[in-house]
Each structure stands twice: as C-alpha cells, then as structure tokens.
ZAMARGU-4260 file (C-alpha; in steps of 0.2 Angstrom, whole numbers, plus 5000, padded with zeros to 4 digits):
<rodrens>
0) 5447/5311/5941 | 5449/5319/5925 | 5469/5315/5918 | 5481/5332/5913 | 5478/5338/5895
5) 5496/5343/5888 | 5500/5353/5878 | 5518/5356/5867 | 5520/5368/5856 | 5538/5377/5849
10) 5549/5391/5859 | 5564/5402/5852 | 5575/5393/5839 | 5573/5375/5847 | 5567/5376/5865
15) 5549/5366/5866 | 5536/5374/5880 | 5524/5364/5885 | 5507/5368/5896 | 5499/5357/5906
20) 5480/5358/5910 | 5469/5354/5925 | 5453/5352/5916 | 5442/5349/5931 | 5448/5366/5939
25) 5455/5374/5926 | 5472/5377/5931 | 5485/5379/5921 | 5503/5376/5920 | 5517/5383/5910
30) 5535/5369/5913 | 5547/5384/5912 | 5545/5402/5902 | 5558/5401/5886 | 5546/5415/5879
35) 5533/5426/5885 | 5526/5428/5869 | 5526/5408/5864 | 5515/5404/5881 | 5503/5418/5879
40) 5501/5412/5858 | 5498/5393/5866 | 5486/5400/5879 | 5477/5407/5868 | 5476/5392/5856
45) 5469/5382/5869 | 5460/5395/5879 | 5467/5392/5895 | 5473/5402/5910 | 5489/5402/5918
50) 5490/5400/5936 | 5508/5392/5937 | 5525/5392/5931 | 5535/5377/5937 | 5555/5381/5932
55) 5566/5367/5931 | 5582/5378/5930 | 5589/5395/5932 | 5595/5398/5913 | 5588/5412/5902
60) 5579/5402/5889 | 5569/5394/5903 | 5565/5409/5912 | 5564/5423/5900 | 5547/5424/5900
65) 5544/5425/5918 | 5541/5445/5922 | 5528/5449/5910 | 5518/5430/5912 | 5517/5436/5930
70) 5512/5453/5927 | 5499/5448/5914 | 5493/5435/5924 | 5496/5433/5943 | 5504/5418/5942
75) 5515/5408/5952 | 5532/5403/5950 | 5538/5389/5958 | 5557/5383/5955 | 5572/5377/5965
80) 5576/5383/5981 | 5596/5381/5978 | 5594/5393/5960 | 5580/5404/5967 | 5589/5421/5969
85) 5592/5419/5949 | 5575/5415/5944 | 5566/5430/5941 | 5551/5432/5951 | 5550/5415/5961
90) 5536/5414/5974 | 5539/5397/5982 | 5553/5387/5982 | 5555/5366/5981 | 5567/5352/5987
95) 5569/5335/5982 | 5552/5326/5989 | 5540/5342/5988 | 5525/5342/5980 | 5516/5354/5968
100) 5498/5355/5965 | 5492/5360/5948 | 5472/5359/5952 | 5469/5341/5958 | 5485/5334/5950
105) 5501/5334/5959 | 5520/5334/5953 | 5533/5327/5961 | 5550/5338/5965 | 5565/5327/5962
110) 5582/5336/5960 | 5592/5334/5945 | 5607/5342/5948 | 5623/5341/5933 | 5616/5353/5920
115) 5616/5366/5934 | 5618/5364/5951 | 5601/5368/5957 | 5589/5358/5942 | 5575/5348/5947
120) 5563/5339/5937 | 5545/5337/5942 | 5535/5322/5940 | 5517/5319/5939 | 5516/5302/5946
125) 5496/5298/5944 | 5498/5306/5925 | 5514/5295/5921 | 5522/5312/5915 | 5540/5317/5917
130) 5545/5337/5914 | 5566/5334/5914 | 5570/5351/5908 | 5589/5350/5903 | 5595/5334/5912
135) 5589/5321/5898 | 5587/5324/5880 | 5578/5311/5869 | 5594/5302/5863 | 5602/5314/5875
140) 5606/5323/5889 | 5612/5341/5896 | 5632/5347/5895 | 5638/5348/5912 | 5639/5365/5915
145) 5639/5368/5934 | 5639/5349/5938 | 5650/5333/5936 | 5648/5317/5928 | 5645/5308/5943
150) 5631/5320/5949 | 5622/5320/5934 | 5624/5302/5931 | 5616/5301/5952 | 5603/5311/5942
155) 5596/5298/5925 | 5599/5284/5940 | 5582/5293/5946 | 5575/5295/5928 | 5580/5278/5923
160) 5571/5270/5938 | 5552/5278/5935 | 5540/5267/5926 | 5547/5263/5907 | 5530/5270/5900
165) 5531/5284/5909 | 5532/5299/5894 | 5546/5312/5896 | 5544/5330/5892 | 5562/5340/5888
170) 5566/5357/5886 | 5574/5355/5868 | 5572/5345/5853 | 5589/5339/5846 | 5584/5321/5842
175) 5589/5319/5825 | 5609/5325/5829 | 5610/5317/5845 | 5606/5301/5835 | 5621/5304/5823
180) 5630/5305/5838 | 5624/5289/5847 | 5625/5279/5831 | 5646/5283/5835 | 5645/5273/5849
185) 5632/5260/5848 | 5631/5257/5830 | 5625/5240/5832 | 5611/5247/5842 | 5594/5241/5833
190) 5583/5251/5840 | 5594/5267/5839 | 5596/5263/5818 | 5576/5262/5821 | 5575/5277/5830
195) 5588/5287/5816 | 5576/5283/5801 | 5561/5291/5812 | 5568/5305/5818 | 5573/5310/5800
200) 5558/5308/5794 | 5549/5320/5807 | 5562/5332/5804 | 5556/5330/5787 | 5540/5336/5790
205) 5546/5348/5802 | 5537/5338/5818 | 5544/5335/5834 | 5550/5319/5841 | 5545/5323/5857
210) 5538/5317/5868 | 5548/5301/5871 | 5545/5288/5886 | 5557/5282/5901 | 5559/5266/5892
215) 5562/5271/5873 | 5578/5281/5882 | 5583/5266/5891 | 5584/5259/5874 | 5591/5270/5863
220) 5600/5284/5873 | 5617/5280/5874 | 5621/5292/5890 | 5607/5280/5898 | 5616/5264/5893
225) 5636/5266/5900 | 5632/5246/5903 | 5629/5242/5883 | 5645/5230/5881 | 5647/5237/5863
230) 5647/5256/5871 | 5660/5251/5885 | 5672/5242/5871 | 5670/5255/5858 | 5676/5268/5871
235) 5690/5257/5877 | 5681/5258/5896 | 5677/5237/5897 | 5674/5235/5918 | 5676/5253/5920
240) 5663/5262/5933 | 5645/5267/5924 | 5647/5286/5931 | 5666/5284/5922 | 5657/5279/5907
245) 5643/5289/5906 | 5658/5304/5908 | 5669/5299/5894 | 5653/5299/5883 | 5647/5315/5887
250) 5664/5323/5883 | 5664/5314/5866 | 5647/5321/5865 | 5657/5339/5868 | 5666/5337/5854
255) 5657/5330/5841
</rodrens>
C-alpha cells in the first residue's frame, strides 16, 4: 500500500497547514483551514483535490477557512463532537477512539483537551504521523485556555507514549522562542543547546523546524520533561507531582 504524501507549507503570520495525500485514491486531506486562500495555493502546487477537512479545534485560525473550501469543493469536515456547534460547517463529528479514513489510510481520534476543551489529535498509526494541532509545540505546548494543567498534562501522557519516531505535525511554528524559554529551565539540557543552535539557523534561512518526532520532544521539550531533576530543582518543585510541574512551567512559560 502506497504510504501518505504530506505536504506543509505556511498559513497567516505563523500558522503551518499541512495536507495529507492518498496517492492510491487520490484523496486528500487538509489538518484544519487557517486560510482558505493558503489551502487552495498548496492545492494547486501539488495538484491535488480536497475531499477532507480534519479540525483539531474550534478557534479561528484553525477554521477560517472552512466556508469557502466547502463551497469550492464539497468537502467534508470532520472535527470534535464536544466543539462542533463552533466549527463552521462540520459534517461528522469524533470522540476519543474514532477512526477517520483519508482513502485507504486511516487516523486515529484521540482527545487532547487543555488548549480547549474539546481538541483532539488525530493519528495515522500505519504512516507513524501525528497531527497535534495546539496541544504540543516543538519545544512547546498550547496555553491553557479552556483547560487545566492536569487535563493537558493527561493529554502529552498520550502523546509522550506513541512510538519515539513517530513525526509530529503542529499547528504553529515558534521553535526558535520556545527554545529561549526552555534553555531557562533546563539549561544543562544537551540536546535542547543542540536544538537552539538548529533552530536559529533555519530561522535564518526562513525554513521551518517542523516537523519534529515523539522522541526529539521527549528530549528537548521541557513541558515533556516535569521529571528532568534539573527542571524540578530549578523550579524549586523537587518530589512535587509531574502534572504540578508541568503547571508551574507552563505559567513561567506565560510570562516569559
């Protein structure tokens, strides 16, 4: 069986879209609609047809594009049934355990609530591809907007446990800050220091670091790693529960 093309390309002032392709039927996937405009230019690159929408969440730059793809095209939206009457034009709505057929590939639903309430993630586990959205950033993660700390650390526990090669597609690109940020609490953190210098350098040349994998994040992501001893002394939180943890980090994160 022939394996998903992908396809990222640049959304709005730093959303990524990203199409996935069925090359064997031809289907095609948009994760989320930041832009109408942005989809139908990819499209067009790759001369592809849409035939899907998969929403990870309800907020605008993830669904502005909605309307006019499924006017233009007939497509069908698929997004979470606990955000659906705020998703513009939804056809069929997913929980937790649901599966999604893009041609003859399949993605996993599994719910990542903490950015919002309602966000899922969908996973195509025969393609070792993750689409995450909001909840995990590389080097990062979503603000808890409608969620908690505990919820959205419930939430990486499922990320974190997928294969370590598995590659992770997000909704934004903010690598090179979010490393400034980790470097403030896990400066001793070799590969972090590793992944600084790279993501400078691609910024450089005005290239993405994305995508990243499961087990670079485990790595380097310091909202991945409340159990880093150097991460639990520098916050003053030695023996303190990883959810706990995980929380204080993401309000440093807040305020940096």
């Amino acid at each position: 069986m022939a394996k998903l093309e992908v396809h990222q390309f640049p959304a709005r002032s730093d959303n990524y879209g990203v199409l996935v392709h069925d090359p064997e039927t031809g289907a095609t996937a948009s994760i989320d609609a930041p832009d109408a405009d942005a989809v139908i230019e990819a499209l067009y690159q790759k001369g592809w047809t849409l035939t899907h929408i998969l929403i990870t969440h309800h907020h605008g730059d993830h669904t502005a594009g909605n309307k006019r793809l499924k006017a233009l095209t007939g497509c069908i939206i698929v997004g979470p049934r606990q955000e659906a009457g705020s998703i513009p034009a939804i056809d069929v709505e997913v929980n937790e355990g649901d599966s999604v057929a893009v041609g003859n590939s399949n993605a996993l639903v599994i719910e990542t609530p903490g950015h919002t309430r309602g966000h899922i993630s969908y996973l195509f586990p025969e393609d070792g591809i993750v689409f995450v959205g909001d909840t995990l950033f590389s080097v990062g993660c979503g603000k808890l907007l409608e969620g908690d700390a505990k919820m959205m650390w419930r939430s990486l526990q499922k990320l974190m446990a997928l294969p370590a090669e598995t590659q992770l597609y997000c909704g934004h690109e903010y690598t090179r800050a979010n490393t400034k940020f980790a470097l403030t609490v896990e400066p001793g953190n070799s590969a972090l220091q590793a992944r600084a210098v790279e993501a400078e350098e691609l910024a450089k040349r005005r290239q993405p670091a994305l995508p990243t994998t499961i087990g670079r994040e485990l790595a380097t992501n310091p909202f991945l790693r409340p159990s880093s001893p150097e991460i639990q002394k520098r916050l003053g939180m030695e023996g303190r529960e990883l959810w706990e943890i995980f929380g204080e980090t993401r309000k440093r994160k807040d305020r940096f």
